[in-house]
Structures are given as structure tokens and as C-alpha cells.
C-alpha positions as a Markdown table, in Angstrom:
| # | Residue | x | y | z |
|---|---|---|---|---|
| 1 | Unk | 0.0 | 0.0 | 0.0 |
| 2 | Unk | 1.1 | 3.2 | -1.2 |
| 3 | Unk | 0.4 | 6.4 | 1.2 |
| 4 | Unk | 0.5 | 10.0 | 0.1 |
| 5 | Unk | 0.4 | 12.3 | 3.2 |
| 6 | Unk | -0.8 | 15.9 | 2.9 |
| 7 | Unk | 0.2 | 18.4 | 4.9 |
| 8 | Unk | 0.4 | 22.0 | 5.1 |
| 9 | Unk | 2.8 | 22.9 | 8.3 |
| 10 | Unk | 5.7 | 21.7 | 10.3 |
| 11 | Unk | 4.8 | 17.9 | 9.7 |
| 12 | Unk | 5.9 | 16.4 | 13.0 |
| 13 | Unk | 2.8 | 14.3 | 12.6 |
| 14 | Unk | 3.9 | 13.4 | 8.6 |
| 15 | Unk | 7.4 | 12.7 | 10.8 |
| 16 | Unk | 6.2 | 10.7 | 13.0 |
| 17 | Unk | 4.2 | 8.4 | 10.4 |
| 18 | Unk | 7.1 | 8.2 | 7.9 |
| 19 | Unk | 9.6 | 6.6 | 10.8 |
| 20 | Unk | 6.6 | 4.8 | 11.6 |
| 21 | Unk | 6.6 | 3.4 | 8.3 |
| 22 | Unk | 10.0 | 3.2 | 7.4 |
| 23 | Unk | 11.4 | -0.4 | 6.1 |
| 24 | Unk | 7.8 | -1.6 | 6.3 |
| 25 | Unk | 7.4 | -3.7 | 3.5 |
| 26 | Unk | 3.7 | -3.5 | 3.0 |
| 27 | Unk | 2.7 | -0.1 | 3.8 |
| 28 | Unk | 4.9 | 2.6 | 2.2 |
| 29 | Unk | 4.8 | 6.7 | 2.6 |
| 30 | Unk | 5.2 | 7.1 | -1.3 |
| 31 | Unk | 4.3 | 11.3 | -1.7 |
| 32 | Unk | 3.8 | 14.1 | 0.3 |
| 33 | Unk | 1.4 | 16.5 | -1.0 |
| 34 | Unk | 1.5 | 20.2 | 0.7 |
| 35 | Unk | -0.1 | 23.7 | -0.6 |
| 36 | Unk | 2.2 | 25.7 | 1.2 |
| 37 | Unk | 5.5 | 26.3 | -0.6 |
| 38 | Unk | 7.1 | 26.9 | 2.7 |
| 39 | Unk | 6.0 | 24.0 | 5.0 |
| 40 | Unk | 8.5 | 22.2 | 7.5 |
| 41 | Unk | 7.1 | 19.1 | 6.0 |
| 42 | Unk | 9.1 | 19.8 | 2.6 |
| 43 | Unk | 12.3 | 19.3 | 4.1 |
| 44 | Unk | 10.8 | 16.0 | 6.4 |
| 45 | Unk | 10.1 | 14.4 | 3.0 |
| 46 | Unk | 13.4 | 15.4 | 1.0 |
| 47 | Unk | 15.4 | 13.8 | 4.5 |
| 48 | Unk | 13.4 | 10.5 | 4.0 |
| 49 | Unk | 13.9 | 10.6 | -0.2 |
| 50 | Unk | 10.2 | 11.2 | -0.5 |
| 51 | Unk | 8.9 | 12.5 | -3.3 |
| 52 | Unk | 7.0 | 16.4 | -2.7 |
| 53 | Unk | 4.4 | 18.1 | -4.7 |
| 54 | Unk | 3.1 | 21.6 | -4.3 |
| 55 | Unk | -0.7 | 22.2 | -4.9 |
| 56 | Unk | -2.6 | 25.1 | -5.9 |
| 57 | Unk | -5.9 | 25.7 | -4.7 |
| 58 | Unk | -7.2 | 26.2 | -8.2 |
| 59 | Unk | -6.3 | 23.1 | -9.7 |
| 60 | Unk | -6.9 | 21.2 | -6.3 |
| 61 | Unk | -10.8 | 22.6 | -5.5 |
| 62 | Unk | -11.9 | 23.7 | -9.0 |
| 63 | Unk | -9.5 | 21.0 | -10.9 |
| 64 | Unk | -9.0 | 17.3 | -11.2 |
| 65 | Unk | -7.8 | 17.7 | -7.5 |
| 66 | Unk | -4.4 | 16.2 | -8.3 |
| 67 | Unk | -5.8 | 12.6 | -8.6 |
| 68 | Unk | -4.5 | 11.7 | -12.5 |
| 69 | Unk | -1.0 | 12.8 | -10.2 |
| 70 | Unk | -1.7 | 10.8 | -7.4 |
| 71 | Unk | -2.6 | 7.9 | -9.8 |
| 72 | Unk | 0.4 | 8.5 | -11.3 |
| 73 | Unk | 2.4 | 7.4 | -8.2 |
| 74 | Unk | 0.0 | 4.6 | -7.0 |
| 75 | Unk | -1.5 | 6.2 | -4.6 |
| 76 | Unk | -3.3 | 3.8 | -2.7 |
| 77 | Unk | -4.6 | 5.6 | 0.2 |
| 78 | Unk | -4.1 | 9.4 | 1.6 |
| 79 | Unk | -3.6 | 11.2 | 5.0 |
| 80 | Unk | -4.2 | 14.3 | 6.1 |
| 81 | Unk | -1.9 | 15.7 | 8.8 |
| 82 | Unk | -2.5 | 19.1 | 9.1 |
| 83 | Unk | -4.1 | 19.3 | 5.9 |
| 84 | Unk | -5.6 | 22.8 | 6.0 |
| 85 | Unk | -8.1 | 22.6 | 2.9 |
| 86 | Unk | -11.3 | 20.8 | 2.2 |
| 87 | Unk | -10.8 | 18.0 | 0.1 |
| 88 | Unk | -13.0 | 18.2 | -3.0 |
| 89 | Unk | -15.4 | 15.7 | -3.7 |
| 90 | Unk | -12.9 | 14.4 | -6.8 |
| 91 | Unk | -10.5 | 13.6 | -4.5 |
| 92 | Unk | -13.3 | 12.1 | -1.9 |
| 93 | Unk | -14.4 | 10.0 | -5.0 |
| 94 | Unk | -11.0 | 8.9 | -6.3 |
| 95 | Unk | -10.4 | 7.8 | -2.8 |
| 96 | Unk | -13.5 | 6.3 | -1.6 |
| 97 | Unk | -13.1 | 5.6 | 2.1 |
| 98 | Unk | -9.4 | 5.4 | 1.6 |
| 99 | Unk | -8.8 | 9.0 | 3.0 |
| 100 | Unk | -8.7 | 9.5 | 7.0 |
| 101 | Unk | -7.5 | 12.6 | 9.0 |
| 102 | Unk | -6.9 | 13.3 | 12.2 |
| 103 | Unk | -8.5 | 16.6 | 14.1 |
| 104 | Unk | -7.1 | 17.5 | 18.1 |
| 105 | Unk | -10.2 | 17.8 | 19.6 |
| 106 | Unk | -12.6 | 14.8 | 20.4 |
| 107 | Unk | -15.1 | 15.6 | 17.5 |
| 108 | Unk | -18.3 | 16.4 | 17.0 |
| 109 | Unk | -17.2 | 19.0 | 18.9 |
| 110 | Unk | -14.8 | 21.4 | 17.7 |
| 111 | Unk | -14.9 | 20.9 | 15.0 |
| 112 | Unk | -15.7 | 22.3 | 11.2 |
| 113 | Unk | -14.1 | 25.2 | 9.0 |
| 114 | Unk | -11.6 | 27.2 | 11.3 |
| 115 | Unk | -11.7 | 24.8 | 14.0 |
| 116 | Unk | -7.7 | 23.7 | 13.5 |
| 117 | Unk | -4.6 | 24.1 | 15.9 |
| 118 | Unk | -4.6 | 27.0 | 18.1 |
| 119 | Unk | -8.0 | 27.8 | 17.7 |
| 120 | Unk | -9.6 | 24.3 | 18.8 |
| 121 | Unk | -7.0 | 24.6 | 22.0 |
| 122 | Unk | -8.2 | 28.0 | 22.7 |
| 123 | Unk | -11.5 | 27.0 | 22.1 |
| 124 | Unk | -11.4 | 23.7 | 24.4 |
| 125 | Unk | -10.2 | 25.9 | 27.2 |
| 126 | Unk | -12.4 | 28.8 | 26.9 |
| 127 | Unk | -15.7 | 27.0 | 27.4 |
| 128 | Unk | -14.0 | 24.9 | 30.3 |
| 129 | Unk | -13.7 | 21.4 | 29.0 |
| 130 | Unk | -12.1 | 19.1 | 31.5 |
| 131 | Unk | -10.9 | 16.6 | 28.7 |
| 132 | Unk | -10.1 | 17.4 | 25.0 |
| 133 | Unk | -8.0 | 14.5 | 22.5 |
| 134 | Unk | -7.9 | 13.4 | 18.8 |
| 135 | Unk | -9.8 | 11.9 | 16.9 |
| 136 | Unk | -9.5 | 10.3 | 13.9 |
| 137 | Unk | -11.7 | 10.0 | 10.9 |
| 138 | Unk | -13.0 | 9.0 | 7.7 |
| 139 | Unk | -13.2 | 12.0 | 4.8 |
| 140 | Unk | -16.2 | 13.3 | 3.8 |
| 141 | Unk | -17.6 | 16.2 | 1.7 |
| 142 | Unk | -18.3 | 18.0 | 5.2 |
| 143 | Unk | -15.0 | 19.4 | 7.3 |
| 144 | Unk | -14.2 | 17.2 | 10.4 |
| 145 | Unk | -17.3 | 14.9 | 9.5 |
| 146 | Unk | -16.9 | 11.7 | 8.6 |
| 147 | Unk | -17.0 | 8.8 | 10.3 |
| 148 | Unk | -14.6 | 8.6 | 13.4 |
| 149 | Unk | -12.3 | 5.6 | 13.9 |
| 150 | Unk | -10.6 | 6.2 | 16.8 |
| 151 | Unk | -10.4 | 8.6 | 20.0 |
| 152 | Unk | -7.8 | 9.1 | 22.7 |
| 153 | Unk | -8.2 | 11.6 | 25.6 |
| 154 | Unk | -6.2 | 13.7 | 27.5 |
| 155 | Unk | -7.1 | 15.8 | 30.5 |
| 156 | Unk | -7.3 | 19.9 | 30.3 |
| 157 | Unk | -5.8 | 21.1 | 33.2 |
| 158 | Unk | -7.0 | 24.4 | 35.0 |
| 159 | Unk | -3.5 | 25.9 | 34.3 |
| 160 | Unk | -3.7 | 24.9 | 30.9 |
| 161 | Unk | -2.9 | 27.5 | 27.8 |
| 162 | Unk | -3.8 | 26.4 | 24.0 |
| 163 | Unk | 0.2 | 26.0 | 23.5 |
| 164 | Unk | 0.3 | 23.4 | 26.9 |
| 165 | Unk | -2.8 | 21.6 | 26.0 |
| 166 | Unk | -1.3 | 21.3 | 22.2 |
| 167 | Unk | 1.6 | 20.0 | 23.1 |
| 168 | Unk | 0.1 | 17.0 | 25.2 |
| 169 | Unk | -2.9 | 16.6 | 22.2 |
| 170 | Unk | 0.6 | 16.6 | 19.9 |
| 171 | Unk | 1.9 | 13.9 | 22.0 |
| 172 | Unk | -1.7 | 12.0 | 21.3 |
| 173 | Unk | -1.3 | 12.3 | 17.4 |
| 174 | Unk | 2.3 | 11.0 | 17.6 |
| 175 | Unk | 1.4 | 8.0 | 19.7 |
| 176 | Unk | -1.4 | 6.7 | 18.1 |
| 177 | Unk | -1.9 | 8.3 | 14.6 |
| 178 | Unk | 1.0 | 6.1 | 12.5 |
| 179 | Unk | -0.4 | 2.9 | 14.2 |
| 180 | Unk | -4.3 | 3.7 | 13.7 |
| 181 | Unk | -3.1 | 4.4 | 10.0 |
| 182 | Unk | -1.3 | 0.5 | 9.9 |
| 183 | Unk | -4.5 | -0.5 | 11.5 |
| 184 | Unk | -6.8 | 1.1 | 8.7 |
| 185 | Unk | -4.3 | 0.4 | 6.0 |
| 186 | Unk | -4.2 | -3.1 | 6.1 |
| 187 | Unk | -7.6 | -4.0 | 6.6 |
| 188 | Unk | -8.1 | -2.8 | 3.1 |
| 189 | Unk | -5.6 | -6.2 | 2.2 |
């Protein structure tokens, strides 16, 4: 199996699931995908010989949202980690149940369009949630929507600030997010 990961930051989650898979012989990270020219993810993949492709919004929402390119390197299955854009239903459709993302907040709630990084955290804390966590998930048409595969939970401290509850929901993603993928991945067979 053939993974593309898409990202759009730092990628310590796209990090964390290329050592994961690295000498697997089943399950392979084969392309990382980002629309933002100056993501930390770039470098990640170009360490780990990875091949990188830069989107445009254009081509990706109003497009053939890169699939004849994904096809092209046998994509198999996709990831979002900290993918910042909707997927379009091309993609969704390309890729039917064979995309999964993961969201740091235990969803339905907070979730939807804005709802990423900081602003979940700051969110979380603001209406004074005792426990936040990940979640991951099936892609839909809808953001943070489809249907969830797994959940961990962390507690939110009273001290907490959206950068010290994100760095323990970070540690959630790292732990269980490559594994959950494995999980997913080869089910499929």
C-alpha cells in the first residue's frame, strides 16, 4: 500500500508516520502533497527521499484535485496531517473511504471550518472542558465529519494555555496516529 500524506505545516505528525513506516514492507509513505510552498514538512520528506508536490488551490478545488497525479504514483490511500483545505469531492471520489484525517479535539465537537490548531486549543479551554483528545476519521464532503475511527483523551488542566494543552494533544497524534493508520491500511488487504 502506497500512502501520500498531505500536509500544510511543520509535519511532526507526517514525521512521526514516515519513521513509523519506514522499512515496512507492506505499507509505504510514497508522496507528500502540501499547498504551502514553505512547510517544514518539505524538508521531512526530502530527509526520507520522499517524493514532494506543491498544490494550488485552483487546480486542487476547481481541478481534477491532483488525482490523475496521485494515480500516477500509485497512490493507494491518503492522509491528512494538518491538511488545511477541504478536500473536494474528486478527491473524496478517487479515494472512496481510503482517506482518513486526524482533528485535536474529540469531535463532533470542535470541529468544522476554522476549527484547527490553536483555535480548537483556545476554544477547548475557553468553554471549560475538563478533557479534549484526537480523533481520527473518515473524509467526507463535510469538514471534520466523517465517520470517526478512533479517540484518545487527554485531561485539560486548569493551568492549561492552548500551547500546553497542544503540546500534550501533539503527543496524542504522535502515539497513536501512525499505528491507527497501519490499523486502517491493512484492513483494506
Amino acid at each position: 500500500m502506497r500512502l501520500a500524506i498531505f500536509a500544510s505545516g511543520n509535519g511532526s505528525n507526517a514525521q512521526a508516520i514516515i519513521n513509523h513506516f519506514k522499512g515496512n514492507l507492506t505499507v509505504n509513505v510514497a508522496l507528500v502533497v502540501t499547498n504551502n510552498p514553505q512547510a517544514g514538512v518539505i524538508q521531512r520528506a526530502e530527509q526520507a527521499n520522499i517524493p514532494v508536490i506543491q498544490i494550488t488551490r485552483q487546480n486542487f478545488t476547481q481541478g481534477d484535485a491532483y488525482v490523475p497525479t496521485l494515480q500516477a504514483y500509485g497512490i493507494d490511500f491518503v492522509v491528512l496531517a494538518g491538511f488545511l483545505w477541504k478536500v473536494p469531492p474528486a478527491l473524496i471520489a478517487a479515494y472512496p473511504n481510503r482517506i482518513i484525517n486526524i482533528h485535536p479535539a474529540l469531535l463532533p465537537k470542535y470541529g468544522g471550518k476554522g476549527m484547527y490548531g490553536h483555535h480548537v486549543h483556545a476554544a477547548v479551554i475557553a468553554n471549560g472542558e475538563s478533557t479534549s483528545g484526537i480523533t481520527i476519521h473518515y473524509v467526507d464532503e463535510q469538514y471534520d465529519h466523517g465517520a470517526t475511527i478512533f479517540q484518545a483523551t487527554c485531561e485539560v488542566l486548569a493551568t492549561d494555555t492552548p500551547d500546553t494543552l497542544a503540546a500534550r494533544i501533539h503527543q496524542l497524534e504522535h502515539q497513536f496516529f501512525p499505528s491507527i493508520i497501519e490499523q486502517v491500511v491493512t484492513s483494506l488487504g
